[in-house]
Backbone and ligand atoms as CSV (ligand in chain L), in Angstrom:
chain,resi,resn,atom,element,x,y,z
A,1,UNK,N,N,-20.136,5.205,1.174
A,1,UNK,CA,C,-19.272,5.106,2.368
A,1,UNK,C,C,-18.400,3.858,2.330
A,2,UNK,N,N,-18.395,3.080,1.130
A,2,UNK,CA,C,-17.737,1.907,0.983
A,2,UNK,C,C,-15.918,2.362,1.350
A,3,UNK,N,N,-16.072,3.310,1.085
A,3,UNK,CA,C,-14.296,3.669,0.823
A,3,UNK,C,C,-13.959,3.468,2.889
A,4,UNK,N,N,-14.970,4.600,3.767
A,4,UNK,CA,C,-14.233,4.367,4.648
A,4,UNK,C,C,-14.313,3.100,5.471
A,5,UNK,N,N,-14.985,2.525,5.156
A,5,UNK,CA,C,-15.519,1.172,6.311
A,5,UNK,C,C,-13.885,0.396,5.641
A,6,UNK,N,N,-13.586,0.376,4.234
A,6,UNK,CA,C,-12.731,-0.269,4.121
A,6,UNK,C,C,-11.501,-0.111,4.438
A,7,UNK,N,N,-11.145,1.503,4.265
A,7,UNK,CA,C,-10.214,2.199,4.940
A,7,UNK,C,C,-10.162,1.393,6.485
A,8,UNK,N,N,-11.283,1.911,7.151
A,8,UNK,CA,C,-11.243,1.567,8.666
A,8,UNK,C,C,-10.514,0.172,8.345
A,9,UNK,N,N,-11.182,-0.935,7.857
A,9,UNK,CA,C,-10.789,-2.157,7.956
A,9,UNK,C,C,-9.245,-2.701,8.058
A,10,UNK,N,N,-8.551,-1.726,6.727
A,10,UNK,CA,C,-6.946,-1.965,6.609
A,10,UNK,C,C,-6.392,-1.206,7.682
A,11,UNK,N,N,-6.709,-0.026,8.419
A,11,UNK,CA,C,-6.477,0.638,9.456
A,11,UNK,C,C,-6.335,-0.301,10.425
A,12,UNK,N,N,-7.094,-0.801,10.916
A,12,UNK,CA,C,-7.522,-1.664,12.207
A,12,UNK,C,C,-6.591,-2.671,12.026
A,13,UNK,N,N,-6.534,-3.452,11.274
A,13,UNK,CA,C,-5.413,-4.849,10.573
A,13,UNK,C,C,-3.717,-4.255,11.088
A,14,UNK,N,N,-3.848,-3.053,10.650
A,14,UNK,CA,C,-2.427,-2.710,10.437
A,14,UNK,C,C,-2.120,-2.443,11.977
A,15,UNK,N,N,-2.864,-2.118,12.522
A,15,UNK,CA,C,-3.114,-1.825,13.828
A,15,UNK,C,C,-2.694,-2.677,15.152
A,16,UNK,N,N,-3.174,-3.796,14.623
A,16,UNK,CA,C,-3.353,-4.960,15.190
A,16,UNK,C,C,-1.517,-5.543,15.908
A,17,UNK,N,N,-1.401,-5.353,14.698
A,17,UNK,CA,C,0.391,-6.115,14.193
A,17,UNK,C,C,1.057,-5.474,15.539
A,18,UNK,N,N,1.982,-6.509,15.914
A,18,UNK,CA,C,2.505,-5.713,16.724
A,18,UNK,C,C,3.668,-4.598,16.653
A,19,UNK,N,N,4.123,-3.242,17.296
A,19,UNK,CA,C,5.059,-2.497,16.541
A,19,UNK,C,C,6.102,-3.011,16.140
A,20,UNK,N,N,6.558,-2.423,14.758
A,20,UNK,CA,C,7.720,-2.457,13.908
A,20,UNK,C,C,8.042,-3.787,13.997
A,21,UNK,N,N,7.396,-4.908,14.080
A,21,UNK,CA,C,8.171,-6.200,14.248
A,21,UNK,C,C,8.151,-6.539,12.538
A,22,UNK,N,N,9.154,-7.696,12.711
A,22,UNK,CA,C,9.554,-8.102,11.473
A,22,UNK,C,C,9.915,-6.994,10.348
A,23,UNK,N,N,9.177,-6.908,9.179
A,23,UNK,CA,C,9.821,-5.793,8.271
A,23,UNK,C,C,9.065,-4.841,8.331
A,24,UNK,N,N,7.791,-4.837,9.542
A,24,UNK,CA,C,6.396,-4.018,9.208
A,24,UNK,C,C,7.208,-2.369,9.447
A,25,UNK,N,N,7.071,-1.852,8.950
A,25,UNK,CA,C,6.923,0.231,8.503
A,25,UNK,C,C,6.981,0.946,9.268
A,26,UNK,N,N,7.760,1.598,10.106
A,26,UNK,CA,C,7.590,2.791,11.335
A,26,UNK,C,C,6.511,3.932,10.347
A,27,UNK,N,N,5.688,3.811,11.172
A,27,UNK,CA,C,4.563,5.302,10.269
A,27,UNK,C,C,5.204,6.253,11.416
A,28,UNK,N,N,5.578,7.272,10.483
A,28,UNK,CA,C,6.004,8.798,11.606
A,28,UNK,C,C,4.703,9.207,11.637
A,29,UNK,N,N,4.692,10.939,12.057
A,29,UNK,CA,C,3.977,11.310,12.447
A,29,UNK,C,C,3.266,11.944,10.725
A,30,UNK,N,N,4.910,12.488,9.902
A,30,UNK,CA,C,4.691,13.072,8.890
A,30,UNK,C,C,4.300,12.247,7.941
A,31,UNK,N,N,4.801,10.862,8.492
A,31,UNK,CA,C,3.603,9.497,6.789
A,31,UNK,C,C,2.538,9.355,7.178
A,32,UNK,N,N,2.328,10.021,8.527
A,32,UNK,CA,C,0.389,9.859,9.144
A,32,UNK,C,C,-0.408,11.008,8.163
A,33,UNK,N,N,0.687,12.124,8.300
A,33,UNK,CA,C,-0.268,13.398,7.441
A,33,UNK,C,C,-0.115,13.288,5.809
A,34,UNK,N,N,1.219,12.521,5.543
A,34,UNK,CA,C,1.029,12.307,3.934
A,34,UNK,C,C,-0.049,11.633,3.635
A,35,UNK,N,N,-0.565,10.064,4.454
A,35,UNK,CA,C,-1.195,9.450,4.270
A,35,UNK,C,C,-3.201,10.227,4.532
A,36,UNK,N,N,-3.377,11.202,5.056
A,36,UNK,CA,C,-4.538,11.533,5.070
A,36,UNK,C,C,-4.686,12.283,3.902
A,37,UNK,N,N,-3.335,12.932,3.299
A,37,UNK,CA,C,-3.424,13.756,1.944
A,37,UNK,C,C,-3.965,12.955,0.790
A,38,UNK,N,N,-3.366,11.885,1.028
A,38,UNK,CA,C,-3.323,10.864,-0.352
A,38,UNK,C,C,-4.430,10.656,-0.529
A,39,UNK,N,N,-5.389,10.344,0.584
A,39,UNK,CA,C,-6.286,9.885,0.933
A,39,UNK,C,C,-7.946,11.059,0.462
A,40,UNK,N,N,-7.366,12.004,0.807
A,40,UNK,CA,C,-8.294,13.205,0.124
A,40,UNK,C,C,-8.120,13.097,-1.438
A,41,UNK,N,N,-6.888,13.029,-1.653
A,41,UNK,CA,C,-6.492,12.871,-3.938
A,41,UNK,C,C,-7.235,11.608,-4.047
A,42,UNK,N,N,-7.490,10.492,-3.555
A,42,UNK,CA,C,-7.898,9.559,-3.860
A,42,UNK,C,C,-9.356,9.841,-4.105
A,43,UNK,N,N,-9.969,10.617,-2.934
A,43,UNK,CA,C,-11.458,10.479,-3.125
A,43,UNK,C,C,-11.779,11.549,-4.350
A,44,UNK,N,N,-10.872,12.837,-4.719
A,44,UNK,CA,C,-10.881,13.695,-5.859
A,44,UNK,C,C,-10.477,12.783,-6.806
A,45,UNK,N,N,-9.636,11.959,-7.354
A,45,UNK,CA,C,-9.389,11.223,-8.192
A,45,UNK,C,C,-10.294,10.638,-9.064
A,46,UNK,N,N,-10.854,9.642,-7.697
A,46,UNK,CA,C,-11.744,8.425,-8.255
A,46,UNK,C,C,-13.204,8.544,-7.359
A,47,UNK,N,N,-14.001,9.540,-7.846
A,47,UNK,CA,C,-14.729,9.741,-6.942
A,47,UNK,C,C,-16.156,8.574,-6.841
A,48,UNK,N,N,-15.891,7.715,-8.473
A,48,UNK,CA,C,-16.756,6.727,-8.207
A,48,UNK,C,C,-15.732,5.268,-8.230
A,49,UNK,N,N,-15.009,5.320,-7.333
A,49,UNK,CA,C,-14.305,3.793,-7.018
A,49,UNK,C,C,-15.143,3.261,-6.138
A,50,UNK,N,N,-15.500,1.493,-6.650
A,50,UNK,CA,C,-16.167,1.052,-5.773
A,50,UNK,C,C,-15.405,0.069,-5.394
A,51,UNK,N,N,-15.578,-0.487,-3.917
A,51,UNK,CA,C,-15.354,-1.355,-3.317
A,51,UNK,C,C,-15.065,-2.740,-3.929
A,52,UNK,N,N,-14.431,-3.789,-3.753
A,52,UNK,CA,C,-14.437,-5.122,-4.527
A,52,UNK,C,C,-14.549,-5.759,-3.502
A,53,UNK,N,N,-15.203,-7.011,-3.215
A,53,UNK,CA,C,-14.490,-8.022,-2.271
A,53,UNK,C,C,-13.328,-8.634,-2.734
A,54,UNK,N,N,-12.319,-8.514,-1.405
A,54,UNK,CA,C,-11.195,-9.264,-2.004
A,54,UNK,C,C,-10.281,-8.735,-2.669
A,55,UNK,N,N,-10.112,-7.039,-2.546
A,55,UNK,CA,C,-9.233,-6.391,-3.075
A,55,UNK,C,C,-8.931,-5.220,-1.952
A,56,UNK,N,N,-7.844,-4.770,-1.358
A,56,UNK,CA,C,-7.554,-3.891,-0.478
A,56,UNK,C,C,-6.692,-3.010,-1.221
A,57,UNK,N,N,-6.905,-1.312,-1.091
A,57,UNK,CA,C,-6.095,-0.805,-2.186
A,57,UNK,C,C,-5.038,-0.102,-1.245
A,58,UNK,N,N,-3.875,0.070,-2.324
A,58,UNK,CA,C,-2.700,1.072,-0.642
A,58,UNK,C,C,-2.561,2.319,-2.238
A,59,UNK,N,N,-2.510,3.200,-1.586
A,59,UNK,CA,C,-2.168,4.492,-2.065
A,59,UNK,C,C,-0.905,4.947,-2.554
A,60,UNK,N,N,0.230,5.413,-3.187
A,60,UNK,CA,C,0.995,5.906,-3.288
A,60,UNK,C,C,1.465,7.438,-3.536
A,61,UNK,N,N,1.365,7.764,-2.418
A,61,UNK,CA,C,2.048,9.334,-2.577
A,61,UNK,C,C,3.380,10.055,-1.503
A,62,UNK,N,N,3.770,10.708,-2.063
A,62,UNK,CA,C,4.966,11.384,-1.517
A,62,UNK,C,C,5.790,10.376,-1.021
A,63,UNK,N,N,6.435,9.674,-1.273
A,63,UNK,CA,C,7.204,8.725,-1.326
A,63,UNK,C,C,6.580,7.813,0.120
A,64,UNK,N,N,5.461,7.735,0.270
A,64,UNK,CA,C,4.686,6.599,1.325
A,64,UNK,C,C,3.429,6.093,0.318
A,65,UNK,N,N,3.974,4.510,1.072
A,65,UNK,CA,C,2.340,4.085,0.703
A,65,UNK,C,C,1.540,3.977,1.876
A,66,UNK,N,N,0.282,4.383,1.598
A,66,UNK,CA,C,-0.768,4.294,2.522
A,66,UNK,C,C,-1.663,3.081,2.544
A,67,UNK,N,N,-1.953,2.414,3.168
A,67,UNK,CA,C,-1.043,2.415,4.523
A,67,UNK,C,C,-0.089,1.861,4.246
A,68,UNK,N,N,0.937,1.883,5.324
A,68,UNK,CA,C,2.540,1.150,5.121
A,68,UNK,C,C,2.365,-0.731,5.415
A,69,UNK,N,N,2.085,-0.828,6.084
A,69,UNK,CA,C,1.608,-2.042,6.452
A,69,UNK,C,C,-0.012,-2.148,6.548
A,70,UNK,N,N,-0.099,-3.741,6.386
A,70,UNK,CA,C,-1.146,-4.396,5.854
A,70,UNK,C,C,-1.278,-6.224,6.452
A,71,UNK,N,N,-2.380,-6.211,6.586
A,71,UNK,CA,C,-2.444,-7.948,6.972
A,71,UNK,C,C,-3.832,-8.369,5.920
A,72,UNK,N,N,-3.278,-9.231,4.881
A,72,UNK,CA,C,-4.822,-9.982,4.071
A,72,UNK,C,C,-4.759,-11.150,4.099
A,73,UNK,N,N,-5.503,-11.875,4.345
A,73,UNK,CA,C,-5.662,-13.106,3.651
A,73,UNK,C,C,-5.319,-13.859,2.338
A,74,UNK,N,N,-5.174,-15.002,2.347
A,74,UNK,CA,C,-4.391,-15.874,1.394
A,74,UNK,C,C,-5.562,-15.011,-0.030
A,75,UNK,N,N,-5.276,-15.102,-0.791
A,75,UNK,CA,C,-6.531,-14.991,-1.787
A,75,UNK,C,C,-6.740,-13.616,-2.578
A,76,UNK,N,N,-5.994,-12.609,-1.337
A,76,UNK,CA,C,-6.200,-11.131,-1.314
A,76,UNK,C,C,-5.469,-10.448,-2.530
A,77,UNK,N,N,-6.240,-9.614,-3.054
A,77,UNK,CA,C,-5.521,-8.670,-4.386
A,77,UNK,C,C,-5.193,-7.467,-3.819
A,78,UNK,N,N,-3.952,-6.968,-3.694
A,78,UNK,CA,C,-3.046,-5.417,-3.154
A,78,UNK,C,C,-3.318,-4.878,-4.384
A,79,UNK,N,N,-4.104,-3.349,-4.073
A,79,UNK,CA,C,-4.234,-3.021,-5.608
A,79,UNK,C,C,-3.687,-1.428,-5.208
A,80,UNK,N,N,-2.109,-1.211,-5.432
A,80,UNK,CA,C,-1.443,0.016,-5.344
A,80,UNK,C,C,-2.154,1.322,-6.804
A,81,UNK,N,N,-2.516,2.186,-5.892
A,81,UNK,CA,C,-2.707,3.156,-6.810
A,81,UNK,C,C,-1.940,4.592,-6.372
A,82,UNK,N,N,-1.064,4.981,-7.510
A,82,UNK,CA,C,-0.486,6.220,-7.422
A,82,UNK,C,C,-1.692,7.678,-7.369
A,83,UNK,N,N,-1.733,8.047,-6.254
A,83,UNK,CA,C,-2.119,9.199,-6.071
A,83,UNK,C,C,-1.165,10.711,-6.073
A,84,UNK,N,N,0.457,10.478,-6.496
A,84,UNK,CA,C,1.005,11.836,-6.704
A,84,UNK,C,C,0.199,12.682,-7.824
A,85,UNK,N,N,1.076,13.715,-7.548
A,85,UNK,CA,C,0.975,14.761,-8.576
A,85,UNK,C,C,1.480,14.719,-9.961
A,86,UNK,N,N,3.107,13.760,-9.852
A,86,UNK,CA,C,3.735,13.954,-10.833
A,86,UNK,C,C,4.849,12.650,-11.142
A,87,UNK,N,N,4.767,12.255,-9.597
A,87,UNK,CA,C,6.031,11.221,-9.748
A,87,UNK,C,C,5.371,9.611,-10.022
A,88,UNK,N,N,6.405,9.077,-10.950
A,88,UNK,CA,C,6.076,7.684,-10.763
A,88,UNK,C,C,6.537,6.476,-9.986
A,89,UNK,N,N,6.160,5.693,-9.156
A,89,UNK,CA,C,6.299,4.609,-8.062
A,89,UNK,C,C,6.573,3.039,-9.167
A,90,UNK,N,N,7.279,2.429,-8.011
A,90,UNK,CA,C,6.816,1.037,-8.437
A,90,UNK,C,C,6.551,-0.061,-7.150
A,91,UNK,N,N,6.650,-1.225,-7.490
A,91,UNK,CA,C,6.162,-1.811,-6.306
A,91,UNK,C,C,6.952,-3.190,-6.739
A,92,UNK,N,N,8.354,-3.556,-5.442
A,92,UNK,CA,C,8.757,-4.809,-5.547
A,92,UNK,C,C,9.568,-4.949,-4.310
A,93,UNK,N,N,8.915,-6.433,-4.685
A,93,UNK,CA,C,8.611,-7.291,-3.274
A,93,UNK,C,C,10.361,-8.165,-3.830
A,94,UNK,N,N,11.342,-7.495,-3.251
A,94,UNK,CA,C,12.498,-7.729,-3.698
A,94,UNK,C,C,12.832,-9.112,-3.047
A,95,UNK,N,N,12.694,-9.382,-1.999
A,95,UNK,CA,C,12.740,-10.250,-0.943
A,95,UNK,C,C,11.963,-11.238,-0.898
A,96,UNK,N,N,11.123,-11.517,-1.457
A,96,UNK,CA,C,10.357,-12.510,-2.093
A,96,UNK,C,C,10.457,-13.279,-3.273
A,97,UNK,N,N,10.971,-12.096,-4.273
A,97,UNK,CA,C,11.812,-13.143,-5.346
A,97,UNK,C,C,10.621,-12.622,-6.517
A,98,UNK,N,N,9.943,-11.453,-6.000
A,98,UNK,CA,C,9.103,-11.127,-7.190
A,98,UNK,C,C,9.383,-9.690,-7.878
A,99,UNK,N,N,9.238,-9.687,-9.352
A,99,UNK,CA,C,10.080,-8.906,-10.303
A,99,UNK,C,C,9.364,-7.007,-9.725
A,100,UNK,N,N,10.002,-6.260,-9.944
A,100,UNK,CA,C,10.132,-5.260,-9.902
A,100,UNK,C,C,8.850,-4.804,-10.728
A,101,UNK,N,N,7.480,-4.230,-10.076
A,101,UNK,CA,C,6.717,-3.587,-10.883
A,101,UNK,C,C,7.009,-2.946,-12.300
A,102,UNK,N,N,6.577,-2.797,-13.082
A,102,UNK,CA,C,6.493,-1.269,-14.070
A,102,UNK,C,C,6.076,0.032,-13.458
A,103,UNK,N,N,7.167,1.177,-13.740
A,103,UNK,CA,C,7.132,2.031,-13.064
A,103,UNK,C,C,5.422,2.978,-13.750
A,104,UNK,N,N,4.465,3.026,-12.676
A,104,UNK,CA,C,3.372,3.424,-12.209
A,104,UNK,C,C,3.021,5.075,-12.428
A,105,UNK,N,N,2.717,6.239,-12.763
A,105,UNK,CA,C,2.350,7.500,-12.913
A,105,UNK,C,C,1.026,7.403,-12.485
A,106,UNK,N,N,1.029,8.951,-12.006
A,106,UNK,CA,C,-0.238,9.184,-11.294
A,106,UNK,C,C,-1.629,8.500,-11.807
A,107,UNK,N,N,-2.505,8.638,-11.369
A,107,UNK,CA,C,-4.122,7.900,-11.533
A,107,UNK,C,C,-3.422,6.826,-12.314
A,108,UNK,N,N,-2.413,5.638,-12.393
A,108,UNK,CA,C,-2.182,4.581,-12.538
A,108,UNK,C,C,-2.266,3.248,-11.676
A,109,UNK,N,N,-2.500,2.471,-12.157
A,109,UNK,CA,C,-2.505,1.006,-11.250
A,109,UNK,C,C,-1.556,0.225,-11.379
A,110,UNK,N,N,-1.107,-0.477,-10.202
A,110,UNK,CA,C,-0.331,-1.964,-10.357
A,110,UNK,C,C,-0.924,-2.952,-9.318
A,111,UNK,N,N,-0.867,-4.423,-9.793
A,111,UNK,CA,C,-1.684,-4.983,-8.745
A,111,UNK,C,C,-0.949,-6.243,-8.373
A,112,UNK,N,N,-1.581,-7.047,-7.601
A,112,UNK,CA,C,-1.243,-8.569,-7.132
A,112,UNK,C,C,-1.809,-9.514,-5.972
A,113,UNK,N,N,-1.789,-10.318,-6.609
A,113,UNK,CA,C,-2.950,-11.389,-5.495
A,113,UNK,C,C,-1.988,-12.387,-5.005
A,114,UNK,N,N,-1.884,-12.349,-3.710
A,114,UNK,CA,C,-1.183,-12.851,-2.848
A,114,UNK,C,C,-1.689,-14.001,-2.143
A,115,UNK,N,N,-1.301,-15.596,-3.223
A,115,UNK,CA,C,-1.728,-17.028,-3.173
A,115,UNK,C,C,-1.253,-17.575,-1.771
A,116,UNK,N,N,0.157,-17.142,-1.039
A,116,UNK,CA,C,0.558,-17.828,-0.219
A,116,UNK,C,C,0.915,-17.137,1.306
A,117,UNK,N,N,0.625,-17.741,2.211
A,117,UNK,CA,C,0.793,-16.905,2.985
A,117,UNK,C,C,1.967,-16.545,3.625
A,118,UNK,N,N,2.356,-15.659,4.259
A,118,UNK,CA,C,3.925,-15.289,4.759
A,118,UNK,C,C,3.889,-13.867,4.972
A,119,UNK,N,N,5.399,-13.391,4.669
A,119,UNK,CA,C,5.385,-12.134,4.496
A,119,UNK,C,C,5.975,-11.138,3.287
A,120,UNK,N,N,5.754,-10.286,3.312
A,120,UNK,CA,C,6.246,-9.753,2.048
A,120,UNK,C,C,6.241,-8.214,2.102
A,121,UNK,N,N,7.768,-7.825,2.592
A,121,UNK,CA,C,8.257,-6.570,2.812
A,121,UNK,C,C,8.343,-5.999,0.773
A,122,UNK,N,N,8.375,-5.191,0.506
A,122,UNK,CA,C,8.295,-4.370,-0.059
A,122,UNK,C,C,9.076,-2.883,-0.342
A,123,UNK,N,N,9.610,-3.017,-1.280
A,123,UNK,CA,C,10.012,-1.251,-2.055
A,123,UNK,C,C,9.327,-0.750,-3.135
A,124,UNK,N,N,9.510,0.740,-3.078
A,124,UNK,CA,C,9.317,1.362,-4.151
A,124,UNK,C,C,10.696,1.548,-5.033
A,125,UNK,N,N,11.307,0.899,-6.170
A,125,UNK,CA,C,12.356,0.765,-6.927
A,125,UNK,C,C,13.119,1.867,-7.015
A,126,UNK,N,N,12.577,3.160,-7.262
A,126,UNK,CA,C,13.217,4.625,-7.357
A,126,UNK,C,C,13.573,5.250,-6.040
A,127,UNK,N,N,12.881,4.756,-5.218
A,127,UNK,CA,C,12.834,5.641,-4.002
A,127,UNK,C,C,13.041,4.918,-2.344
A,128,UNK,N,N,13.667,3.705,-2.452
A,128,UNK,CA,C,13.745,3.232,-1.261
A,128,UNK,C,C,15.009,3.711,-0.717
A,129,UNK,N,N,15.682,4.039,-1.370
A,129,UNK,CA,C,17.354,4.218,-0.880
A,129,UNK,C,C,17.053,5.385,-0.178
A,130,UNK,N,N,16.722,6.528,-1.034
A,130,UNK,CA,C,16.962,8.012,-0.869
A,130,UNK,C,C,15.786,8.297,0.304
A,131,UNK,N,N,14.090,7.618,-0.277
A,131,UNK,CA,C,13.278,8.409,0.633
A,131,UNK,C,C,12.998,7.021,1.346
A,132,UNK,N,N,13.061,6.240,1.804
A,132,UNK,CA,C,12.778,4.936,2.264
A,132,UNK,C,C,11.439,4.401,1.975
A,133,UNK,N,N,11.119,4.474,0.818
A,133,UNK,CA,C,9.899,4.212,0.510
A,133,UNK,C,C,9.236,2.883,0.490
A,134,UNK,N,N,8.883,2.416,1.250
A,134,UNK,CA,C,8.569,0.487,1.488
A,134,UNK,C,C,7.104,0.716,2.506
A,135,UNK,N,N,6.906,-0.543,2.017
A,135,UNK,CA,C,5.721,-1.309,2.816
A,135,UNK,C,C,5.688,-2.638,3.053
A,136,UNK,N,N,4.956,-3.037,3.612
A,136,UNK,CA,C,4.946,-4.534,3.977
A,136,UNK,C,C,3.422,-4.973,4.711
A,137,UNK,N,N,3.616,-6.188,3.522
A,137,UNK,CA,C,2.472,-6.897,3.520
A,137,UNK,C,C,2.239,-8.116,4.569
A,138,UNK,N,N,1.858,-9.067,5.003
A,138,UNK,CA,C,1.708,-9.645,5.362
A,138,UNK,C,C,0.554,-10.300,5.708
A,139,UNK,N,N,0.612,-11.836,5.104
A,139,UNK,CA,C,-0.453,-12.377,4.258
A,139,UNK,C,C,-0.520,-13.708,5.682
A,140,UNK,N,N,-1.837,-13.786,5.661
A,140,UNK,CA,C,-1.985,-15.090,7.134
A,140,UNK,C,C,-3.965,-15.480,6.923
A,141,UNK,N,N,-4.208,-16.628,7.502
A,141,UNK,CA,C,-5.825,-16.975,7.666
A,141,UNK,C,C,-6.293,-15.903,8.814
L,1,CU,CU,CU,8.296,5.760,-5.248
């Protein structure tokens, strides 16, 4: 049950934030249902992923990451995993001044540990224009 307590955890965080302020993610109704999909491929995927301390994972499918927003601590490792079918994602934090992931294919990883605190809006390189594909992080004690 490690997956949902942690789920719950980034749920609740994201929760917290207040709406859409700063660069944080309008979740529609339809990135609520992409995001429970992803979320089922994930547990078919990786059915023995275990938990880390100190690592929060966001999902990538159908041009959303799950969740869209996020709050970790200084220290914290974002560990994006592509859950599509077919397409590949990347992950850059353009606005921060950090380089453009390598573009990612399904059951693939990209990661990063986030030393300082602030914020850090986010694209997916292929797909922010067309499908608005972004997230945003935001890192605090
Ligand atoms: Cu993408």
């Amino acid at each position: 049950m490690w997956l949902r307590s942690s789920l719950l955890a980034a749920t609740l965080s994201a929760i917290a934030l207040p709406a859409i302020a700063g660069g944080e993610v309008e979740v529609t109704e339809e990135r609520k249902k992409a995001c429970a999909k992803a979320e089922a491929r994930f547990e078919k995927m990786f059915p023995d992923y275990k938990a880390e301390p100190g690592v929060v994972i966001v999902k990538l499918y159908k041009y959303n990451f799950c969740p869209a927003n996020l709050t970790v601590k200084p220290g914290t490792t974002v560990r994006w995993i592509n859950v599509d079918r077919r397409t590949s994602h990347s992950v850059w934090m353009k606005e921060a001044g950090i380089a453009e992931s390598e573009r990612f294919f399904p059951e693939e990883v990209w990661q990063h540990t986030f030393t300082e605190s602030g914020a850090y809006p986010y694209l997916c390189g292929p797909h922010w224009e067309q499908e608005n594909m972004r997230g945003y992080v935001k890192v605090a004690q």
